[in-house]
C-alpha positions in Angstrom: 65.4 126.3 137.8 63.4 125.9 141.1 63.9 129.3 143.5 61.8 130.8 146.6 61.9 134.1 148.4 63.0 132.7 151.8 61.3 135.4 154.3 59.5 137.8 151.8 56.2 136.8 153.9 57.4 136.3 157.1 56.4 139.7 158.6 53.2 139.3 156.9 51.5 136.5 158.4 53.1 136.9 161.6 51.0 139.9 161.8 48.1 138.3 160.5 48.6 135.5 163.0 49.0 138.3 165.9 45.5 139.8 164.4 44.1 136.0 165.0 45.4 135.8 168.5 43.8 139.0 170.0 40.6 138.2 167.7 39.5 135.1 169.1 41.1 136.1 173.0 38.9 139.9 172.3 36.1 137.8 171.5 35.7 139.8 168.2 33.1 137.7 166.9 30.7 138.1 169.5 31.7 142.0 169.6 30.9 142.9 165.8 27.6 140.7 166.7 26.5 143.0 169.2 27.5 146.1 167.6 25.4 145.5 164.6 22.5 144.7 167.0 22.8 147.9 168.9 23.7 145.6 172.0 26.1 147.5 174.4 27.1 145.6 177.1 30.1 145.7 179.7 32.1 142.4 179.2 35.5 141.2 180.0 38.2 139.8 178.0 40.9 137.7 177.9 44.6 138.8 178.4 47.4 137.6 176.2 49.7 137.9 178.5 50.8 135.0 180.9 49.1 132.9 178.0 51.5 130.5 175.9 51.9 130.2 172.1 53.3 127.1 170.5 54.4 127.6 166.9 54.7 124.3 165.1 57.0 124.6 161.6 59.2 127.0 164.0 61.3 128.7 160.9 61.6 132.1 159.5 57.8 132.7 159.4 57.5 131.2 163.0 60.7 133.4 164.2 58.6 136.5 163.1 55.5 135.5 164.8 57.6 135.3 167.6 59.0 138.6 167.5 55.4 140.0 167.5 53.9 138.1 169.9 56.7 138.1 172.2 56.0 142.0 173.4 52.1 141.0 174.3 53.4 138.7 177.4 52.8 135.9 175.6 55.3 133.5 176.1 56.3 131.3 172.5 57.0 127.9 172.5 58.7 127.0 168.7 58.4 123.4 167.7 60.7 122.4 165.0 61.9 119.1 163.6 65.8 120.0 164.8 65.2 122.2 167.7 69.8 122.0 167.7 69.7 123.9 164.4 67.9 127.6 164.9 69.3 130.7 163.9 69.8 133.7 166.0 66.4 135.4 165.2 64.7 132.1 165.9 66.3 132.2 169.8 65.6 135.6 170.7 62.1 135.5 169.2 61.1 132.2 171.5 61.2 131.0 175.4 61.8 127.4 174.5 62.6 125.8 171.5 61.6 122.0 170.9 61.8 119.0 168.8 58.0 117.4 167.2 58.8 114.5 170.1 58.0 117.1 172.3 54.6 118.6 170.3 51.7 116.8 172.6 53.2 117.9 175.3 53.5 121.2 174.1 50.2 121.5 172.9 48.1 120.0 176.0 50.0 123.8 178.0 49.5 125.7 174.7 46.3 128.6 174.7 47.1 129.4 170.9 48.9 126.7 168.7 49.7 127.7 165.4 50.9 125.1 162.5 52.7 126.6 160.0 54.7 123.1 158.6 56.0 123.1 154.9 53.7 119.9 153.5 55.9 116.8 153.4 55.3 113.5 153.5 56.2 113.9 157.3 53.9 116.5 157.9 50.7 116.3 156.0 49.0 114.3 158.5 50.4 116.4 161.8 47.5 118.0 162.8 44.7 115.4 161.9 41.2 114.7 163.2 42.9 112.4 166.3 45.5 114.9 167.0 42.3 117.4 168.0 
C-alpha cells in the first residue's frame, strides 16, 4: 500500500520559504556579520513589495507559499504543468497562473524563483546548470 499526507507540510515550508525571502532581500547575512563584529552601521534594504515571486511545481505547497507571501506586496506568479487544472486555494493565493512553456519568461521578471517540482523524469533536469 503506497499513501502520502497530501498538505501536512504545506504551511511549513511556505513559511520557511517566506523566512528565505526576507533573509536574503534583509541582507541577513551581511547583518549577523556585522553584529558579531561590533559593526553598526545605517544601511538600507530591500522591499518585498512591488517584487515578483514565481513558484515553479505551483501545487498545495506552492498555493501556501502563496498565501504568505501574497500579504508582503509581493506579487506570485505559480508555474504548473496544467495551469487549466488549479484548485480554489491555488487562484486566490496567485496573480497569474502559468504553464512550464511559459517558465523563462517567467523567470527572466522573477526577483525570487522558487522550485518546488515533485522529481520525475520531466522534471529532474528543470533547473540545471544552463537554465542559471
Amino acid at each position: 500500500m503506497l499513501t502520502n499526507v497530501k498538505g501536512a507540510y504545506s504551511k511549513g515550508l511556505a513559511e520557511y520559504i517566506a523566512l528565505g525571502m526576507l533573509f536574503h532581500a534583509k541582507q541577513m547575512p551581511k547583518f549577523l556579520q556585522h553584529q558579531s563584529n561590533n559593526h553598526w552601521q545605517a544601511e538600507t534594504v530591500e522591499l518585498v513589495s512591488n517584487k515578483t515571486m514565481a513558484i515553479v511545481g505551483y501545487g498545495d505547497i506552492g498555493a501556501a507559499c502563496g498565501k504568505v507571501i501574497k500579504p508582503f506586496g509581493t506579487k506570485v506568479i505559480g508555474v504548473k504543468r496544467r495551469p487549466d487544472v488549479c484548485t480554489d486555494e491555488q487562484k486566490q493565493n496567485a496573480d497569474e497562473i502559468v504553464g512550464m512553456d511559459q517558465l523563462d519568461a517567467v523567470v527572466a521578471k522573477s526577483d525570487f524563483v522558487v522550485g518546488i517540482l515533485p522529481k520525475t523524469d520531466h522534471t529532474h533536469y528543470v533547473f540545471n546548470k544552463e537554465f542559471f
